[in-house]
C-alpha positions as a Markdown table, in Angstrom:
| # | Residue | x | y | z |
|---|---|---|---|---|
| 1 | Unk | -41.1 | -57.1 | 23.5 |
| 2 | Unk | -42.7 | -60.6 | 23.0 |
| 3 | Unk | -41.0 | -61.4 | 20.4 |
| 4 | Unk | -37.4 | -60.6 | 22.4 |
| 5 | Unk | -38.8 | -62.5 | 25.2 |
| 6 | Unk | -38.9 | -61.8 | 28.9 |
| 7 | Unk | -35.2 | -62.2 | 29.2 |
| 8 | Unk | -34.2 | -60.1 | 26.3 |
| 9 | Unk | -36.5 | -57.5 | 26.3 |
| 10 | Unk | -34.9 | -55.3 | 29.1 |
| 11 | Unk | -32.0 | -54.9 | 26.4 |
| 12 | Unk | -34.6 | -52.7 | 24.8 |
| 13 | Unk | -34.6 | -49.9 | 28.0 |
| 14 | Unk | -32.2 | -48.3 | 30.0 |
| 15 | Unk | -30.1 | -50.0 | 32.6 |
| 16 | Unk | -32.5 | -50.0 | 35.9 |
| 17 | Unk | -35.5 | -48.5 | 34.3 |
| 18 | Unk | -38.7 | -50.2 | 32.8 |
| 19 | Unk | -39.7 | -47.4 | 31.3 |
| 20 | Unk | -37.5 | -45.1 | 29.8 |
| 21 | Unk | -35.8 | -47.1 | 25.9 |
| 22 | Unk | -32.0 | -46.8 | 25.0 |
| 23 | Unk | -30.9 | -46.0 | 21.8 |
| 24 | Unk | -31.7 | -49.8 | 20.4 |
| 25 | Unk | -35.4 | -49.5 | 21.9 |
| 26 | Unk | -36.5 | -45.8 | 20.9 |
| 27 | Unk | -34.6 | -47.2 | 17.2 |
| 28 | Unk | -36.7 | -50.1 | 16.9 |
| 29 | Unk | -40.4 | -48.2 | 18.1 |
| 30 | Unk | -39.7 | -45.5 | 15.6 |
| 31 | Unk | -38.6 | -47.7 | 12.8 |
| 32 | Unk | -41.9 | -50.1 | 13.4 |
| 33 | Unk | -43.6 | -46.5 | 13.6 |
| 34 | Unk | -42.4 | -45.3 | 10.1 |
| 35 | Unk | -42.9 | -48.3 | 8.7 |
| 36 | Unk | -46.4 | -48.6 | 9.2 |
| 37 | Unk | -46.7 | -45.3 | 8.1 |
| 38 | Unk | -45.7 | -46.2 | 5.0 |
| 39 | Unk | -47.2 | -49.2 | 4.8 |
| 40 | Unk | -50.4 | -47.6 | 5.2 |
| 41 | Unk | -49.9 | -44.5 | 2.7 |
| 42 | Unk | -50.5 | -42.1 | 5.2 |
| 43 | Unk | -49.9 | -38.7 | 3.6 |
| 44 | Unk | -47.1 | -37.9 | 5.9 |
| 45 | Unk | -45.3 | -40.9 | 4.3 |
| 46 | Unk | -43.9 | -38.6 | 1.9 |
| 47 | Unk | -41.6 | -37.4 | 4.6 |
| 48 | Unk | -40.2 | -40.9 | 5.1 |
| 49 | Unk | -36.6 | -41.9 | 3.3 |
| 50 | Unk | -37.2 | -44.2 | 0.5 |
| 51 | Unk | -34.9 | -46.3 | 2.2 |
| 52 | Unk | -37.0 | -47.5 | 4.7 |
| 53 | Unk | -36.7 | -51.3 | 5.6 |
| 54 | Unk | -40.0 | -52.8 | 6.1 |
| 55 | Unk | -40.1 | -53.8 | 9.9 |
| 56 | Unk | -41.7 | -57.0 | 11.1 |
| 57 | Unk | -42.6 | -56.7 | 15.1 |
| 58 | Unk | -42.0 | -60.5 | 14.8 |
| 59 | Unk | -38.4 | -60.0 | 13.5 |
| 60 | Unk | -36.9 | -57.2 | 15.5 |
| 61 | Unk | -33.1 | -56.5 | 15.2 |
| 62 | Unk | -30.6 | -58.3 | 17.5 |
| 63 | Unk | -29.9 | -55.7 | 20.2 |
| 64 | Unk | -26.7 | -57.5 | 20.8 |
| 65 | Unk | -25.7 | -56.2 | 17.2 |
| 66 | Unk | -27.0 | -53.1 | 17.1 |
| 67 | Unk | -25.6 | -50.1 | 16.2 |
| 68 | Unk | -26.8 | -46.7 | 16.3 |
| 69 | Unk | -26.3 | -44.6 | 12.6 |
| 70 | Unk | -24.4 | -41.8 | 12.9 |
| 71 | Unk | -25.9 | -38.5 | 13.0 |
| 72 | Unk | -25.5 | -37.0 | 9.6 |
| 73 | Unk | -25.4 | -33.0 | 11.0 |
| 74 | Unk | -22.8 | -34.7 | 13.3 |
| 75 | Unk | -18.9 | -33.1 | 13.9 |
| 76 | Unk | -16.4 | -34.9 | 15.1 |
| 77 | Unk | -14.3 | -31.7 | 15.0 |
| 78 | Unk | -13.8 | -29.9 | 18.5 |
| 79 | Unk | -14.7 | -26.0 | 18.1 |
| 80 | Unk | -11.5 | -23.6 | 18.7 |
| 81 | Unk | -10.0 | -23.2 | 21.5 |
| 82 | Unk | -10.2 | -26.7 | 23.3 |
């Protein structure tokens, strides 16, 4: 959050709420959570995609350019009958 600043930071949580992230906050938290996991070799690491950008707090993503990754269990095909 500091490093978003005051003004920027509220991009991080849903419209009118302090509290509760949007998809660009809970992103960022769990990315800076795996991250560190790996960083640190913690034996549930090995559950972590090799793929894993490192994540600086310092240097979070842009929230203005984010984009959530689709879902890859996700269907864009309606089920019968609608």
């Amino acid at each position: 959050y500091e490093a978003l600043g005051k003004e920027r930071s509220v991009l991080a949580f849903a419209p009118g709420d302090g509290t509760h992230h949007n998809n660009y906050g809970a992103y960022e938290l769990a990315r800076m959570i795996a991250s560190d996991i790996k960083r640190q070799k913690l034996p549930i690491a090995k559950f972590i995609g090799k793929d894993l950008k490192s994540f600086d707090p310092k240097k979070p993503d842009s929230p203005e350019s984010f984009k959530l990754p689709p879902s890859p269990v996700a269907q864009s095909v309606k089920p019968l009958g609608n």
